[in-house]
Each structure stands twice: as C-alpha cells, then as structure tokens.
C-alpha positions in Angstrom: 14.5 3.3 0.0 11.8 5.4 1.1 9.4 3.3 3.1 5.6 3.8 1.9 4.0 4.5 5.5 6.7 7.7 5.8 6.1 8.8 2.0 2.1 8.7 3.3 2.6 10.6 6.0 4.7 13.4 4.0 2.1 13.6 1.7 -0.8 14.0 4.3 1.5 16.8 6.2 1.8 18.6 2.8 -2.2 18.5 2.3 -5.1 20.1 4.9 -8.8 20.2 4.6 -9.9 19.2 1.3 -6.8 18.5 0.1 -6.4 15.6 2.5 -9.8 13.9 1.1 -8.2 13.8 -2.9 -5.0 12.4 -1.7 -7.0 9.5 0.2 -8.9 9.2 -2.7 -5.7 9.1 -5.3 -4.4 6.2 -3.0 -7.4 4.5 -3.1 -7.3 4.2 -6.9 -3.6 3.5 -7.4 -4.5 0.5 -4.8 -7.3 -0.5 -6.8 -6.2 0.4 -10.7 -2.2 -0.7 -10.1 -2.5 -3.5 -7.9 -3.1 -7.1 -8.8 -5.9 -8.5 -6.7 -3.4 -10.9 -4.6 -1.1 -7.7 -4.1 -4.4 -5.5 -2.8 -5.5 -8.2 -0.9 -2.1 -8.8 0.8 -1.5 -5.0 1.4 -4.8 -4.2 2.8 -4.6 -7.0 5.8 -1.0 -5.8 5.7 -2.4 -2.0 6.3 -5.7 -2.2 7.3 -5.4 -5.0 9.7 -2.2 -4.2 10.8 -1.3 -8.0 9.6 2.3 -9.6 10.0 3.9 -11.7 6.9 3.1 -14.6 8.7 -0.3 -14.1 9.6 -1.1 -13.1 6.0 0.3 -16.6 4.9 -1.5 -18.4 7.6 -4.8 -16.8 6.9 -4.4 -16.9 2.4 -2.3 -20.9 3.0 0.4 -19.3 0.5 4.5 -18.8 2.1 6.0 -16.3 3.8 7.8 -15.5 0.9 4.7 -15.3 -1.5 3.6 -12.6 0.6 6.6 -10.6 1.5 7.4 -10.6 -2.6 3.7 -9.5 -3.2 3.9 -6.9 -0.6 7.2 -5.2 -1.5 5.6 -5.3 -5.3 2.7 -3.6 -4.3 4.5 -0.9 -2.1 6.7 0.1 -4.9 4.1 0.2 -7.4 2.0 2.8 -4.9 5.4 4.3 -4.1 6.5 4.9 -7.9 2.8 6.4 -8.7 2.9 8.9 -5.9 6.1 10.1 -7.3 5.0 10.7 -10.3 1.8 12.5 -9.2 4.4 15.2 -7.2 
C-alpha cells in the first residue's frame, strides 16, 4: 500500500511553480469535502502537529484504536481521490 506522505511527495515532484499551489489546494478540499469531521480532525494533529496515535487519544479522550481506524480511513479516502484526479 502506497503510504499517503510518499504519494504527496510524488505528486509535489511532478508539479513546479503554480502547479504546486492547485495541488495544495486540491488536498485541501479532498480533506475538507471527503473527510468526516473526526477523521479531519484526527489527520490534521496527525499531519500538522506531527501527533502520535496516542497523543491524539489522550488529547480527543477516545482509544488508540478509535484513532488509528479514523486515520487509516481518512488516508485512504485522500489516497483513493488523488488517484483518481491522475
């Protein structure tokens, strides 16, 4: 499986200038249009913040687990759009 950060960075190597700027842009609304609210909020500490699982949990008082699942949902919801945009 194709981890999200790497599939990120391909993208941004395939872009320059401009180009760059829309793709940041198309991330940003596939985060905000395909994501529930718990699964934005858990990816962007998770990105953003650089956050571990278990800080997530600590700081939203949900498991380990709720967070890991919400995370992996979320990746492969971004992942699956950007694919289709190729």
């Amino acid at each position: 499986m194709l981890d999200l950060k790497e599939l990120i960075q391909r993208e941004k190597e395939e872009y320059d200038g401009e180009d760059r700027e829309k793709l940041r842009r198309r991330i940003v609304r596939i985060i905000n249009g395909e994501l529930t609210e718990r699964e934005r909020a858990y990816f962007l500490l998770s990105v953003l913040e650089e956050r571990k699982i278990k800080e997530i949990a600590e700081i939203k008082e949900v498991s380990s687990a709720t967070v890991s699942k919400a995370l992996k949902n979320a990746k492969r919801k971004i992942r699956n759009v950007l694919k289709y945009l190729e």
